[in-house]
TORKEVEX-254688 format. One line per field, with one value per residue (C-alpha): residue number from 1; chain; x, y, z. Coordinates in steps of 0.001 Angstrom, whole numbers, plus 500000, padded with zeros to 6 digits. Layout:
<nodes>
seq	NUM:...
mol	A:...
x	X:...
y	Y:...
z	Z:...
</nodes>
This chain:
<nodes>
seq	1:2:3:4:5:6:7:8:9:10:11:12:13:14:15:16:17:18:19:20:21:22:23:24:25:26:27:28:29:30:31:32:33:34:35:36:37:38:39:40:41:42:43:44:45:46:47:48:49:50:51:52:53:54:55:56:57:58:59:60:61:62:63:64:65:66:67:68:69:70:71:72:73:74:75:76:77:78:79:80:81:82:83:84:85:86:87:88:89:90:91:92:93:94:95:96:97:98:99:100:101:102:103:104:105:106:107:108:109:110:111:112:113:114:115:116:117:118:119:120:121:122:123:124:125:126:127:128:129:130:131:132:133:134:135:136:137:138:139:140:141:142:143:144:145:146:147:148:149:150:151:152:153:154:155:156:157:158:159:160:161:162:163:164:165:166:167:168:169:170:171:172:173:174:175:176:177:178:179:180:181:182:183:184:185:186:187:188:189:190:191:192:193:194:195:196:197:198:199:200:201:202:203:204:205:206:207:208:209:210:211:212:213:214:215:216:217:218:219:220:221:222:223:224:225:226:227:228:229:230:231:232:233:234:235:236:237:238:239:240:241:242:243:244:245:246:247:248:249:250:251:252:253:254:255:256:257:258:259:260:261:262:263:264:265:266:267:268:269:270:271:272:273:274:275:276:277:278:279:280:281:282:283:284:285:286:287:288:289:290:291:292:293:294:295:296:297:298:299:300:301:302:303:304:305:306:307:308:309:310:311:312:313:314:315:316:317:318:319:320:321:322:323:324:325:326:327:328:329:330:331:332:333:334:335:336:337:338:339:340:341:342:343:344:345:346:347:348:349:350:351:352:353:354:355:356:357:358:359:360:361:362:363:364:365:366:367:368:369:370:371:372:373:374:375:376:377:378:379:380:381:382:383:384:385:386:387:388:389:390:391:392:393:394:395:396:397:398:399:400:401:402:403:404:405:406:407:408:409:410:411:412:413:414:415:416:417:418:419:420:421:422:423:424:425:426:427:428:429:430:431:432:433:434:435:436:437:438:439:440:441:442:443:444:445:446:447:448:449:450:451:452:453:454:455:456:457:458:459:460:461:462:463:464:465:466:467:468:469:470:471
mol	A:A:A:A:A:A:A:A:A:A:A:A:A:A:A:A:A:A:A:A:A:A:A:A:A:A:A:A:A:A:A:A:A:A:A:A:A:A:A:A:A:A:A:A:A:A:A:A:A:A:A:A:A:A:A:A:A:A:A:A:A:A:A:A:A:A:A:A:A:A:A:A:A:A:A:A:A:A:A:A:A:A:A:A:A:A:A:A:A:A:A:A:A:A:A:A:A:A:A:A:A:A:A:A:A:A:A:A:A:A:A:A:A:A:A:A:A:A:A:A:A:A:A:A:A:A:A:A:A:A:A:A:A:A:A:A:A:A:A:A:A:A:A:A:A:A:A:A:A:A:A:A:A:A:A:A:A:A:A:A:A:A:A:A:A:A:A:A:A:A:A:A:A:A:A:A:A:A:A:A:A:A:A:A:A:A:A:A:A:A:A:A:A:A:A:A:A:A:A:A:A:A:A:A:A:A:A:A:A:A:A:A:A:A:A:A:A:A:A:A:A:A:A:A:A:A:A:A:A:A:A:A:A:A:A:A:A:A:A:A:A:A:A:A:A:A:A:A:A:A:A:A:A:A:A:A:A:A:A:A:A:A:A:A:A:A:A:A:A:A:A:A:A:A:A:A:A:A:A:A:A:A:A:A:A:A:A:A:A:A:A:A:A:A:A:A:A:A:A:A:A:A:A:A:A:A:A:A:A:A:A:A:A:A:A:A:A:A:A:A:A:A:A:A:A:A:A:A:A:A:A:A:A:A:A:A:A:A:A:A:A:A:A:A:A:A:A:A:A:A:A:A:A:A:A:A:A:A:A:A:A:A:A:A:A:A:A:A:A:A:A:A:A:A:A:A:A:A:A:A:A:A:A:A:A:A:A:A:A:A:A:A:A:A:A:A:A:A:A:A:A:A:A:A:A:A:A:A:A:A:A:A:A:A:A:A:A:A:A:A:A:A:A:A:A:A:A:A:A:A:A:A:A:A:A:A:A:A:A:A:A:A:A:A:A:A:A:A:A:A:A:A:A:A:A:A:A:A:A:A:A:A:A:A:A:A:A:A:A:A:A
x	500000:502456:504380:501365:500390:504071:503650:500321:501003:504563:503585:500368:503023:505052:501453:500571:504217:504603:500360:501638:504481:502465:499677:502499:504428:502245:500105:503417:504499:501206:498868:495885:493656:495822:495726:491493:491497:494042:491670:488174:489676:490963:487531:485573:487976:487386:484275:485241:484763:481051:481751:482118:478341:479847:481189:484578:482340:480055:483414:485148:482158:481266:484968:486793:487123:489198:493462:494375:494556:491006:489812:487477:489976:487460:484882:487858:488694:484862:484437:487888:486548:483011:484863:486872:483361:481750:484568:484597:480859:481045:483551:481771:478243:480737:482272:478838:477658:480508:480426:476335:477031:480448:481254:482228:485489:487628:489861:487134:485914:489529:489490:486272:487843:490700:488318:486920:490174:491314:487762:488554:492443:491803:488584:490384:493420:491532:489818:492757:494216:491442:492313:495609:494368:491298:493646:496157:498837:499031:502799:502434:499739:501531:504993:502674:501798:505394:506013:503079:504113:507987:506607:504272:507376:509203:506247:506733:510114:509921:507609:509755:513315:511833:509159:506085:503902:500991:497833:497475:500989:500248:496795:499098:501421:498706:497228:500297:500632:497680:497766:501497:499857:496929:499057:501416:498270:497120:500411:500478:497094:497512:496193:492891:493443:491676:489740:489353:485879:485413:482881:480090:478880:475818:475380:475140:478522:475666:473860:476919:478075:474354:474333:477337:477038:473419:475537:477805:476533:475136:478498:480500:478198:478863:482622:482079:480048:482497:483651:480354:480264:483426:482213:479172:480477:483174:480856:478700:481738:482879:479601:478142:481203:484268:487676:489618:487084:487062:490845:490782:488202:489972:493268:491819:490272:493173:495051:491827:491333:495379:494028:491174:492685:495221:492167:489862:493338:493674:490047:491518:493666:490880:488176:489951:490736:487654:485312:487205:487041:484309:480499:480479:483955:482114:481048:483869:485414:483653:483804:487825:488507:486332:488194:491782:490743:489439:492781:494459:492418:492612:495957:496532:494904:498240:498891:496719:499525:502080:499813:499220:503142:503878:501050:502469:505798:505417:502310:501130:498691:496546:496685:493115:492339:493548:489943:488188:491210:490847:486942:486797:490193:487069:485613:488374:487781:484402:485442:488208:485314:483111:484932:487464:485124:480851:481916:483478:480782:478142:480453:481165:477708:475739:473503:473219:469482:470653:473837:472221:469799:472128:474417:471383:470680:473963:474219:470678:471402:475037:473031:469969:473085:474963:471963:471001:474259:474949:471335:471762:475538:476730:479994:482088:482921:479719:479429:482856:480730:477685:480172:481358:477959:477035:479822:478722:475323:476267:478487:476096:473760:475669:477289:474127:472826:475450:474837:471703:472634:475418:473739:476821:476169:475475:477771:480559:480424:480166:484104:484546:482338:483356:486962:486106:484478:486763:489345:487937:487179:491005:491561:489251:490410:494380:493304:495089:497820:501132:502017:504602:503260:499607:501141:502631:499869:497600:499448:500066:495990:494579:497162:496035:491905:492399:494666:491952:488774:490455:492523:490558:491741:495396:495567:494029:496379:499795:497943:498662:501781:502993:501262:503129:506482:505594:505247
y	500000:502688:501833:502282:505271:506945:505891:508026:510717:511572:510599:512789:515810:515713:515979:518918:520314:519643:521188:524038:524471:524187:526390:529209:528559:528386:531551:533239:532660:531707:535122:535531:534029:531306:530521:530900:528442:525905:526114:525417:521979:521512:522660:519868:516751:517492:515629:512839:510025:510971:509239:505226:505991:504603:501175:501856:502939:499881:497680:499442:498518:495316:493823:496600:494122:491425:491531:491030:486868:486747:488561:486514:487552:486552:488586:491462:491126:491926:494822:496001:495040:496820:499855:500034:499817:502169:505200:504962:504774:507957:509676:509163:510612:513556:514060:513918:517232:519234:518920:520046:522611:523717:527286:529947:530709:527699:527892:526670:524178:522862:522975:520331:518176:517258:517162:514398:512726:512514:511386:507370:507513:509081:506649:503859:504601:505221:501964:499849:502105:501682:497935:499175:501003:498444:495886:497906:497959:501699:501528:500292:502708:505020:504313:505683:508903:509508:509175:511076:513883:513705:513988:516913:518689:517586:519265:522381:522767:522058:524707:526856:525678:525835:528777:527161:529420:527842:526298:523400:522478:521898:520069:517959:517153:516483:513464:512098:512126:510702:508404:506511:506441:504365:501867:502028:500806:498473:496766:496750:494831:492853:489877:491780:493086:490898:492759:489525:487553:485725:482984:483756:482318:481776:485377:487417:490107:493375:491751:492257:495604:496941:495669:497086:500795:500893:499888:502852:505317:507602:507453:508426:511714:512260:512249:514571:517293:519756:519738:520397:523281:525071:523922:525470:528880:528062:527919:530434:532655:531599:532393:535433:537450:538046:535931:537591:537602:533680:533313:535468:532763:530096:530826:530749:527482:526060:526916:525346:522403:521205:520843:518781:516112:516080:515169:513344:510413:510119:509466:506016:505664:505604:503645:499932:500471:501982:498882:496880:497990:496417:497981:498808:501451:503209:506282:506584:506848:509340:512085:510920:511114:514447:516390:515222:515834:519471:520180:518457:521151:524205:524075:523184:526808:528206:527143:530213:532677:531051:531329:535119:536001:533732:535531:539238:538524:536356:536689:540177:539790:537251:539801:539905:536292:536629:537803:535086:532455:533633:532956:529555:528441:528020:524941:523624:522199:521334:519273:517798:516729:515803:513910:512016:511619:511573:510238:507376:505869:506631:504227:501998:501601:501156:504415:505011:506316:508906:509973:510236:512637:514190:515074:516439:518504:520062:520489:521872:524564:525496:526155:528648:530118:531014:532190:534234:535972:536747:538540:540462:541196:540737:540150:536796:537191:536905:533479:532693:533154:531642:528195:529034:529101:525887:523750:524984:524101:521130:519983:520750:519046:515470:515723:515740:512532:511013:511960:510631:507578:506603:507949:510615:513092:516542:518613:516199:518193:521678:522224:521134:523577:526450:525354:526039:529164:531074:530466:530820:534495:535066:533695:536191:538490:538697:539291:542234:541543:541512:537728:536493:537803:536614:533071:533073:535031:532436:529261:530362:531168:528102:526256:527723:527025:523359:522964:524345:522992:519596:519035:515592:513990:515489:513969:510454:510360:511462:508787:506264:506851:506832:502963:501922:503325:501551:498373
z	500000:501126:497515:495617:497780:496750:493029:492756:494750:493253:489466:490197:491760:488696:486796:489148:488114:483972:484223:486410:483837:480781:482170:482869:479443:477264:477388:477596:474409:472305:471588:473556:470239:470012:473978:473846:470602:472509:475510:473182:472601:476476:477905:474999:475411:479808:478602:476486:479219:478597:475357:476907:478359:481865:480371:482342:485715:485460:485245:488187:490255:488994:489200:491543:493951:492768:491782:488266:488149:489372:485974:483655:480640:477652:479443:479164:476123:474838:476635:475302:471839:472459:473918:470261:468465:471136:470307:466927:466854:468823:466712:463238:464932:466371:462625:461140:462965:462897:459243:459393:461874:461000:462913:461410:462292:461084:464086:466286:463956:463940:467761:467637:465122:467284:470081:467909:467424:471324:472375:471301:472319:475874:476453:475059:477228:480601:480063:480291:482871:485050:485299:486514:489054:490755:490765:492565:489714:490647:489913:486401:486071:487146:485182:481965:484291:484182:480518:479480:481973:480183:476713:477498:479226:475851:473585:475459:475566:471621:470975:472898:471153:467810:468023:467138:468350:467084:468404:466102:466433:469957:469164:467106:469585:472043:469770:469270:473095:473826:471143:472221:475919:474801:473556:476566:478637:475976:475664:480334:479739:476485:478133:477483:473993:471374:468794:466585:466903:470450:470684:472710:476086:477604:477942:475039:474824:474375:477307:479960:478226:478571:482056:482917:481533:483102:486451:485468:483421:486647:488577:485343:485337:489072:488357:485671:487888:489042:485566:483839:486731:485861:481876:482076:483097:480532:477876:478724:478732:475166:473643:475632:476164:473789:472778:475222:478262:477216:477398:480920:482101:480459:482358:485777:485396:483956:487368:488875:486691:487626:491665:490415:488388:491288:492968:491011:490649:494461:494857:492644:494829:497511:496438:496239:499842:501137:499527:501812:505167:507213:507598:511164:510861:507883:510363:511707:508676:506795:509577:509756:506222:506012:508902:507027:503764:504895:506665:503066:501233:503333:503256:499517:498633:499518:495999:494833:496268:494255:490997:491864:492091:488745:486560:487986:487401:484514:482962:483386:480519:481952:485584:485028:485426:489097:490773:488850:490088:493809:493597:492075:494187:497340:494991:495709:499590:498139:495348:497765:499836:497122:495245:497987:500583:499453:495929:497141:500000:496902:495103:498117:499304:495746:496315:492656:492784:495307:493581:490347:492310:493789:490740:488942:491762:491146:487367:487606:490393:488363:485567:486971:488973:485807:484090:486338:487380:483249:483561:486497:486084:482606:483735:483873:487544:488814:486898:489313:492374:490844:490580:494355:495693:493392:495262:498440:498324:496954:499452:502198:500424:500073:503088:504669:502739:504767:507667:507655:506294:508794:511122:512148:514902:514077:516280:515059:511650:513373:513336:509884:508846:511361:509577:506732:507049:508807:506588:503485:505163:505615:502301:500672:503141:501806:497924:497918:500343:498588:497490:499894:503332:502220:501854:505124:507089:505480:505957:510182:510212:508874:510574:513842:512822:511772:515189:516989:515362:515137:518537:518692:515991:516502:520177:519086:516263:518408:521422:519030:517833:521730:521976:519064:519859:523348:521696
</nodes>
């Protein structure tokens, strides 16, 4: 465990680095068109694992349980095959309507079409990968984090070296990326790659796949919720306000979008564990994992200080981005919460009905929130704080379904959320306070509200360290 734990968490730190240094890099050198038409096809392809309908979801439940050697492999090797057929399905119906409704400026168009292209080879790729990860293989898995992370560095430093300051030349590079990591994964798992006609069993092959995305298809959308948050205030922003307003918005939820797949691959991590640990501790460990994970996440906004110095020192073009950034770096506890914590006892104890409920609730309430702060605003910051008070409300919201459902004691959540409060207030609070004593005036406050709100756990924790040096 504590290999597989470093594997993730350092392959996912030097994602959270090459990100941070294409995120800085990039909109340095490209124009602020080219940036906004590079980010049209990053803010699409967020949703291409819409595109396997919840195949890989239904599979991670169904078989998350069991190691690699306890895999029925012919029952792999269809869904690989029907995941193959699924994305090229997908891709032709895609093609087919961008060539109906073709946009009018060709750049965007162009944007889609690669869009398009990346749908089947990230799908494709996170299929196999998530075999990796439920059987534990994290360090496998994670050997193909690594390269992927190298070659983006490599496509950076190229465009750098040889001046290709160019969008597509980056959309380029990007496929080919993507494309050499799907068959890194497929060649990890080729046990399970057999595209060639298997004969059937008892069970027709459309039968289990059916079965299986039906199982799926509702926790796929729930992992895609904070995205189709920060998307929907994305693409409001691209077609309501102008290029540049888009590339301002764009910017800040790049910075935003690093913390949550740093996120959304330790809740991976998570989940093989969690589905293990007897019924009866399943209390204890939700209010446990939510007081960490809140002290994990208050402290990881400290990261917004040192994305305020780099874009005034560095990026002074984009200095408008900042306000939006500091608003929608607060999702972040939520969607630390969310994701690690409520998304994973959804998973663990089968409450699809209520998670699909739940997610709907959210997309639904992120939507009338947009509209209605573009009517009464008209201006793209107000659709920041619409997102902010989205997450909140939706955190609140789940976290309440569970407390219900384990049947957790109130006042046991009243620090978390006393926490959290107080220092999102001195976060807001040190906006304008100059970069380097924000960062450390922050970092000693929240330090001194967790220590405070959470001297429980602290105590328990450094009570049983002293038994086990005893022993």
């Amino acid at each position: 465990m504590k290999k597989n734990a470093f594997m993730v968490i350092s392959s996912n730190l030097l994602t959270l680095l090459v990100s941070l240094f294409m995120g800085f890099i990039i909109p340095k050198y490209l124009s602020v068109d080219d940036y906004a038409y590079f980010h049209i096809y990053q803010l699409y392809i967020a949703y291409a694992g819409f595109f396997h309908l919840g195949l890989v979801n239904g599979i991670y439940l169904k078989y998350g349980h069991l190691d690699v050697d306890q895999l029925p492999v012919t029952d792999f090797r269809r869904y690989g095959r029907a995941m193959a057929i699924l994305q090229l399905g997908m891709a032709a119906i895609l093609f087919a309507l961008l060539f109906l409704f073709f946009p009018q400026d060709g750049n965007v168009g162009m944007a889609y079409a690669f869009t398009i292209i990346n749908i089947p080879l990230m799908n494709i790729k996170w299929f196999y990968s998530s075999i990796n990860q439920f059987t534990k293989r994290f360090v496998i898995d994670s050997a193909v984090t690594y390269m992927q992370n190298v070659l983006q560095f490599v496509m950076v430093v190229a465009v750098i070296a040889f001046r290709l300051y160019d969008y597509m030349v980056l959309l380029v590079a990007v496929t080919l990326i993507n494309l050499i990591c799907m068959i890194a994964v497929m060649v990890q798992n080729r046990q399970f790659v057999h595209f060639l006609a298997i004969p059937k069993e008892e069970v027709p092959e459309d039968r289990k796949t059916k079965s299986l995305i039906r199982g799926g298809f509702f926790f796929m959308i729930s992992e895609f919720v904070a995205i189709i948050i920060l998307g929907i205030d994305s693409v409001f922003v691209q077609n309501l306000f102008s290029l540049t307003d888009f590339a301002m918005y764009s910017f800040a939820v790049s910075i935003i979008s690093v913390m949550y797949t740093l996120i959304g691959t330790i809740s991976n991590l998570i989940y093989p564990y969690l589905v293990r640990v007897k019924e009866e501790k399943y209390a204890q460990y939700y209010t446990l994992m939510s007081d960490v994970l809140t002290v994990v996440a208050l402290m990881s906004m400290l990261a917004f200080y040192v994305a305020k110095f780099l874009v005034v020192t560095w990026l002074d073009k984009y200095v408008d981005s900042l306000g939006i950034a500091a608003i929608l770096f607060g999702t972040v506890i939520f969607r630390t919460l969310i994701m690690l914590v409520c998304g994973n006892y959804f998973k663990v104890l089968k409450m699809t009905k209520e998670y699909t409920k739940n997610n709907f609730f959210s997309i639904i309430l992120a939507f009338v929130a947009d509209m209605l702060a573009y009517l009464i605003f008209k201006d793209c910051i107000y659709i920041a704080y619409a997102s902010l008070i989205t997450f909140i409300i939706w955190y609140v919201v789940t976290d309440a379904v569970f407390i219900r459902r384990l049947q957790i004691e109130k006042k046991t959540c009243a620090n978390r959320y006393f926490c959290i409060l107080v220092c999102l207030i001195i976060f807001y609070g040190l906006f304008r306070v100059s970069d380097v004593k924000a960062f450390f005036i922050y970092m000693i406050a929240a330090a001194a509200v967790c220590a405070l709100c959470f001297w429980k756990h602290i105590r328990e924790i450094i009570d049983e360290r002293n038994v086990m040096d005893e022993d």
